[in-house]
C-alpha positions as CSV (number, residue, x, y, z in Angstrom):
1,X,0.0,0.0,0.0
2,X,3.0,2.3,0.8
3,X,4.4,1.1,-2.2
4,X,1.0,2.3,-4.1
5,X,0.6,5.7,-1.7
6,X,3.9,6.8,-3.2
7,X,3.4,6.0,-7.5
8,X,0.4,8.1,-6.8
9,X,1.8,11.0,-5.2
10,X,4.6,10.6,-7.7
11,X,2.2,10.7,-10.2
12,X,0.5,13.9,-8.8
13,X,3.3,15.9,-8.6
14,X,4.5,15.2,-12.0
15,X,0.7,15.7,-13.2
16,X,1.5,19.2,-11.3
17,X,5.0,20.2,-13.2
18,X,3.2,19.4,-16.3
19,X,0.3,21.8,-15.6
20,X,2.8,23.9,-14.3
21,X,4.6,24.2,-17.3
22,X,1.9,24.6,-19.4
23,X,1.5,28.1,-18.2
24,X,1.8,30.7,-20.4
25,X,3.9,33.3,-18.7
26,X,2.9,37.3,-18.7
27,X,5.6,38.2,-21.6
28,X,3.9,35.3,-23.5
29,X,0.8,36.7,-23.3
30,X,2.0,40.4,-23.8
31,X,4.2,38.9,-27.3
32,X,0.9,37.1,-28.1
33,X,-1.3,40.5,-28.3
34,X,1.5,42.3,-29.8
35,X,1.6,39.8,-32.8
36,X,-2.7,40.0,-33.0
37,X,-2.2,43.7,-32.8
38,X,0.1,43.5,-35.6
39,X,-2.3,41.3,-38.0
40,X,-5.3,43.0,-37.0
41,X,-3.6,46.3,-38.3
42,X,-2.1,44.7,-41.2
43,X,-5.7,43.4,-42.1
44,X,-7.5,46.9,-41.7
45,X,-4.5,47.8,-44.3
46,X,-5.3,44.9,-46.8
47,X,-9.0,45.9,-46.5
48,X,-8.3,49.8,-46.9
49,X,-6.4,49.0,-49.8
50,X,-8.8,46.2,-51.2
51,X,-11.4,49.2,-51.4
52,X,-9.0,51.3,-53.0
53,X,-9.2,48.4,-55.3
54,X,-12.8,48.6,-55.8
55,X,-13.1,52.2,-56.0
56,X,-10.3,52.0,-59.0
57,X,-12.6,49.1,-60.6
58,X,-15.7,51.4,-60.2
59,X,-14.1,54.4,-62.1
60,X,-12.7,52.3,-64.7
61,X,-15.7,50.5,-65.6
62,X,-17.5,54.1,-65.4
63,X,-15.0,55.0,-68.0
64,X,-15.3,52.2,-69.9
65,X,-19.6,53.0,-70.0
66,X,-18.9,56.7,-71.2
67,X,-16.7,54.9,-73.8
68,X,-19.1,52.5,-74.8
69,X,-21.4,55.6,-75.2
70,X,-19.3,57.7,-77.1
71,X,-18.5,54.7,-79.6
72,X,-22.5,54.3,-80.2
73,X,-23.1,57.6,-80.6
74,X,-20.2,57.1,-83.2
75,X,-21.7,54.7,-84.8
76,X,-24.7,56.2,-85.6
77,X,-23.2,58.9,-86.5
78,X,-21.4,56.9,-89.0
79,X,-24.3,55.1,-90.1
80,X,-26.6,58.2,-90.7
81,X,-23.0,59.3,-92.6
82,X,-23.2,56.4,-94.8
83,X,-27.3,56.6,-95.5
84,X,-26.7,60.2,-95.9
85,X,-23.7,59.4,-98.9
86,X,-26.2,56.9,-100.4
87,X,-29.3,59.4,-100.5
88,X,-26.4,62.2,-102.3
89,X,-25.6,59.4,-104.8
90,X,-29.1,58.8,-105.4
91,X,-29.8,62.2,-106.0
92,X,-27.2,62.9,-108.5
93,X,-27.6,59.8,-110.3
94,X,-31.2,61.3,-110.9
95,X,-30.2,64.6,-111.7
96,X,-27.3,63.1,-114.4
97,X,-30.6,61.3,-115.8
98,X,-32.7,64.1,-116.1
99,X,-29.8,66.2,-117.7
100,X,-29.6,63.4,-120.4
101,X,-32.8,62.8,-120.7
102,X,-33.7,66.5,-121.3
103,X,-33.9,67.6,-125.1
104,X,-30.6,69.8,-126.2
105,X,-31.4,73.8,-125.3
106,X,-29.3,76.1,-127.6
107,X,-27.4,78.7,-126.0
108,X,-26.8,82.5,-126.8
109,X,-29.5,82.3,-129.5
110,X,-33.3,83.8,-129.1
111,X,-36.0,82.5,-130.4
């Protein structure tokens, strides 16, 4: 029984050392705040400049609308260019057939 009395007590104290040592000391805790201090602030920097991000994507894509814009507006432009060119053909092709189509006049001489 002695024999047993004294594994357990031997057992207890080492249990003891062992939650003993598991401890975290003050300066342990102090280094451990420091380093969440330090990636909470370099997370509020990621995230300010992730929104920087963003804002630069949101102007660049407003850009890229006023672009799109302009280049329809172009192209209708362009398109009412190109009816307008045909109808101006058109004309003068029927002004060239009226012309040759119209019997000789004579010029400088009265009737």
């Amino acid at each position: 029984m002695h024999r047993g009395l004294k594994r357990i007590i031997v057992a207890g104290v080492a249990c003891g050392f062992l939650g003993l040592g598991g401890c975290a000391s003050i300066e342990d805790v102090e280094r451990a705040q420091a380093t969440a201090d330090r990636a909470v602030a370099t997370a509020d920097r990621a995230m300010s400049t992730a929104n920087q991000a963003q804002q630069t994507a949101l102007n660049a894509q407003s850009s890229a609308d006023r672009a799109m814009q302009t280049a329809s507006a172009a192209q209708t432009a362009a398109n009412n260019a190109v009816a307008s060119n045909s109808q101006t053909r058109s004309d003068i092709t029927a002004l060239n057939q009226r012309y040759e189509s119209a019997p000789p006049t004579r010029i400088g001489q009265r009737d």
